[in-house]
C-alpha positions in Angstrom: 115.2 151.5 15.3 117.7 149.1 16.6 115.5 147.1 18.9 112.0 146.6 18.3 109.9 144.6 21.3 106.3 143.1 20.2 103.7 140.3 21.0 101.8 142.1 24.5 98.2 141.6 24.5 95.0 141.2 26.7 95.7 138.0 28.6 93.5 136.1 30.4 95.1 135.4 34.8 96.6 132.2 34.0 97.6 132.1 30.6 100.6 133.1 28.4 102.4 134.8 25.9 105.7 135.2 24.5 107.3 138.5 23.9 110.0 139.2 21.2 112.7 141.7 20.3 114.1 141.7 17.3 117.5 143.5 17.2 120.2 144.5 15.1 123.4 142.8 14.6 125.5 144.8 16.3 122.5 145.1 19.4 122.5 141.9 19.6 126.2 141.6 20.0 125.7 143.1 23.7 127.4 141.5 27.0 123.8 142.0 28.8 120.8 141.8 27.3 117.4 141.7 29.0 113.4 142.2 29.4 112.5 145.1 31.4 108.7 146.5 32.5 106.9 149.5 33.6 103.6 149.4 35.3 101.9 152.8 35.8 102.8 154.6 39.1 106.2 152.0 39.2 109.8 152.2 38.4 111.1 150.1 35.2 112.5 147.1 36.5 114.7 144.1 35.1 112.5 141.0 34.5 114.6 139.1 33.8 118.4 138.8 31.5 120.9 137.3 29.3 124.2 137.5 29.0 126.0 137.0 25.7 127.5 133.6 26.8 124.5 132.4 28.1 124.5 133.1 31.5 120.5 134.1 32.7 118.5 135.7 35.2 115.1 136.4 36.1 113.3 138.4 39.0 112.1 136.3 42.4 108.4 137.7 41.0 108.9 135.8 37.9 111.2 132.9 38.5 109.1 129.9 37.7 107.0 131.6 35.4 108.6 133.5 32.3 111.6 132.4 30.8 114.6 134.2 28.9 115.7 133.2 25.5 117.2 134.3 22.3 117.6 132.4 18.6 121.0 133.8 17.3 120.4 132.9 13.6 117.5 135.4 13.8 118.8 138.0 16.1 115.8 137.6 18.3 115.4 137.4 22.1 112.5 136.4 23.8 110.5 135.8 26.9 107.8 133.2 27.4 105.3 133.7 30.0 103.3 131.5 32.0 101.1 131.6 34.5 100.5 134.7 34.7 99.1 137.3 36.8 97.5 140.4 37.5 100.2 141.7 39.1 102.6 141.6 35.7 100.4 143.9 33.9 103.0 146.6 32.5 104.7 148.3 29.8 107.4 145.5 28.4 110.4 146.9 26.6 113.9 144.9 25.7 117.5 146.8 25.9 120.8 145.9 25.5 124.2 147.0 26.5 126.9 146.4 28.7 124.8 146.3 31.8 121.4 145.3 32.9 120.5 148.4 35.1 117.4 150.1 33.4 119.2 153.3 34.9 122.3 153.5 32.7 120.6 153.2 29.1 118.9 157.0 27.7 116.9 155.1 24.7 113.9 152.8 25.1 111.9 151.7 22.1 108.2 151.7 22.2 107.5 148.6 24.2 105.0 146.3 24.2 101.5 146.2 26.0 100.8 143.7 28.8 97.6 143.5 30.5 96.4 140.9 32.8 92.6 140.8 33.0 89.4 138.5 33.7 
């Protein structure tokens, strides 16, 4: 397993978590690497992404909200969330490569539950 996405759980609207993905040293290597989701019924999406020199992005429905990070010396990239909502309740898997389209990569680890519930 080469990346390996944990820290989902039963959330509260309003609070917050922080999702990790560990990866391997040549993973985490990539041009482009980024969050992704899946809610049931829905297309994957990018959530938001990181480039290998730094350069992020996140999706309008989360700007303001979750944030894009990685820590080098321990090959792990992560994504704080605030604030959120029901609405972001999905599947929540990382990828890497030399793109951010969820189209162009075959292999997607397990993921990581995400549910968003009074």
């Amino acid at each position: 397993v080469q990346l390996q996405a944990s820290g989902g759980g039963l959330v509260q609207p309003g609070g917050s978590l922080r999702l990790s993905c560990v990866a391997s040293g040549s993973i985490f290597s990539s041009n482009y690497m980024g969050w992704y989701r899946q809610a049931p019924g829905k297309q994957r999406e990018l959530v938001a992404g990181l480039t290998r020199v730094g350069f992020t992005k996140h999706a309008d429905s989360v700007k303001g909200r979750f944030s894009i990070s990685r820590d080098n010396t321990k090959r792990t990239m992560y994504l704080q969330m605030n604030s959120l909502k029901p609405e972001d309740t999905a599947v929540y898997y990382c990828n890497a490569g030399n793109t951010w389209s969820p189209d162009e990569y075959k292999y997607w680890g397990q993921g990581t539950q995400v549910t968003v519930s009074s």
